[in-house]
C-alpha positions as CSV (number, residue, x, y, z in Angstrom):
1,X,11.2,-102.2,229.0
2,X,8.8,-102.8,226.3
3,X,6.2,-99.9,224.9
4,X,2.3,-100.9,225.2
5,X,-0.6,-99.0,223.9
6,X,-4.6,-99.0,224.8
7,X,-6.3,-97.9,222.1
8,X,-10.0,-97.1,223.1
9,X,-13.7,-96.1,221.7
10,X,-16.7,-94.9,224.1
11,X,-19.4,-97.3,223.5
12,X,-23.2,-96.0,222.4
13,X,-24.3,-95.8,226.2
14,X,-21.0,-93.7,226.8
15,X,-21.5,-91.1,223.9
16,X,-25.4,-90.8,225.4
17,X,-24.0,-89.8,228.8
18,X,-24.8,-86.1,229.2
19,X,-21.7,-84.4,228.7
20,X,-21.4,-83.2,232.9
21,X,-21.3,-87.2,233.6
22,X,-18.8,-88.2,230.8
23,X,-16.7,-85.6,231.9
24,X,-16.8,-86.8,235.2
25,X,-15.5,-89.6,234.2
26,X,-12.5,-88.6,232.3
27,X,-11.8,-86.5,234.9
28,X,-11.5,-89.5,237.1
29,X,-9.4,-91.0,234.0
30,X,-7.1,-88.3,234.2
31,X,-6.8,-88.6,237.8
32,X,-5.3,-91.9,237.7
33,X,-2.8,-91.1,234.9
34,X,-1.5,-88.5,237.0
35,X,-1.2,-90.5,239.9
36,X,0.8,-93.2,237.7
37,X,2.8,-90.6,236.9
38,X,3.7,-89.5,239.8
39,X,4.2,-93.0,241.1
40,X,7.1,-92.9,238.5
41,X,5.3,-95.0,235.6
42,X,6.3,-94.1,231.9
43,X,2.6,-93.0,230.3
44,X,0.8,-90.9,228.5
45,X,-2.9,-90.5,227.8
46,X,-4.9,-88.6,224.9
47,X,-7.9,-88.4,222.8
48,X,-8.1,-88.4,219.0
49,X,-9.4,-85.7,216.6
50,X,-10.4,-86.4,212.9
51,X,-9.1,-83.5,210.5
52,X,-11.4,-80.8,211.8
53,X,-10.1,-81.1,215.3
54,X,-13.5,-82.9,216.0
55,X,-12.7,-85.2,218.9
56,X,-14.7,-88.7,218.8
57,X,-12.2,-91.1,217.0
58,X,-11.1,-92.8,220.3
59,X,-8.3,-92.5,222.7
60,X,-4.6,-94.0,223.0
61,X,-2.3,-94.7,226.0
62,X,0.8,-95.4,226.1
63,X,3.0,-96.8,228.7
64,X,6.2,-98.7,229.6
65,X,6.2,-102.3,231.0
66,X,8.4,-105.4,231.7
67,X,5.8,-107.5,229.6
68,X,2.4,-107.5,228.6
69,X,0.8,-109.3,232.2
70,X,2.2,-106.2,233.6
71,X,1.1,-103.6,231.3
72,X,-2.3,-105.3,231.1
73,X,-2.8,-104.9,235.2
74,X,-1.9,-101.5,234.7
75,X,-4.3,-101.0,231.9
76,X,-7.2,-102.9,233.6
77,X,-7.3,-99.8,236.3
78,X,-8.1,-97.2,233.8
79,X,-11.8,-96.1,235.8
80,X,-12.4,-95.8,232.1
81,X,-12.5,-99.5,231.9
82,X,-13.5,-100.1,235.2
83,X,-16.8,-97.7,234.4
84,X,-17.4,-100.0,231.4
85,X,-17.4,-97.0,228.9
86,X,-15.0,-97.8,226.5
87,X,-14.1,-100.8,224.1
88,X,-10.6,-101.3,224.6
89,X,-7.3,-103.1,223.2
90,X,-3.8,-103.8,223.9
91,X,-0.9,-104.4,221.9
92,X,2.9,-104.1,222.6
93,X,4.3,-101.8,219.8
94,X,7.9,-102.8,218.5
95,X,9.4,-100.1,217.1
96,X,11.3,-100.8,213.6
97,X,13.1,-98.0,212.5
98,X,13.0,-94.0,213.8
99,X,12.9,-92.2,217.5
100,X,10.0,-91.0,218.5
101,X,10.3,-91.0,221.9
102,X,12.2,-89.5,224.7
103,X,15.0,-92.6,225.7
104,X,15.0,-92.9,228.7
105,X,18.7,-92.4,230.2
């Protein structure tokens, strides 16, 4: 299994949401993570913060897939992107050198 990450920005519309609707929505984002998860996928979802905890810098997922059709079918899901509220990429990440993560056993 290979590692994939989503890496994310709200767009201008997004950030004008008033905060009860945008939370809404990653609420609804959370939701489906969870449900993933208990489906028995390998992700993890989160927000960035810039150095005074401020969030606003984006967010990251990261999950496990056979190949990056897969991972991208997953990713397409995310109400996030369904919703049209964030700019999004995805790239496979091949680790060099170093564990980070958990092996799975």
């Amino acid at each position: 299994m290979s590692i994939f990450i989503k890496t994310e920005r709200f767009k201008k519309e997004t950030l004008d949401l008033m905060p009860k609707k945008r939370s809404q929505y990653i609420k609804e984002h959370l939701a489906w993570v969870s449900k993933l998860k208990e489906a028995g996928e390998n992700i993890a979802s989160g927000y960035l913060v810039n150095e005074f905890n401020e969030a606003g810098g984006g967010g990251f997922l990261v999950v496990e897939a056979n190949n990056f059709e897969e991972a991208k079918l997953l990713i397409i899901n995310d109400p996030m992107i369904i919703n049209q509220l964030v700019t999004w990429e995805i790239h496979q990440w091949v680790p060099v050198l170093g564990q980070l993560l958990n092996q799975r056993g």
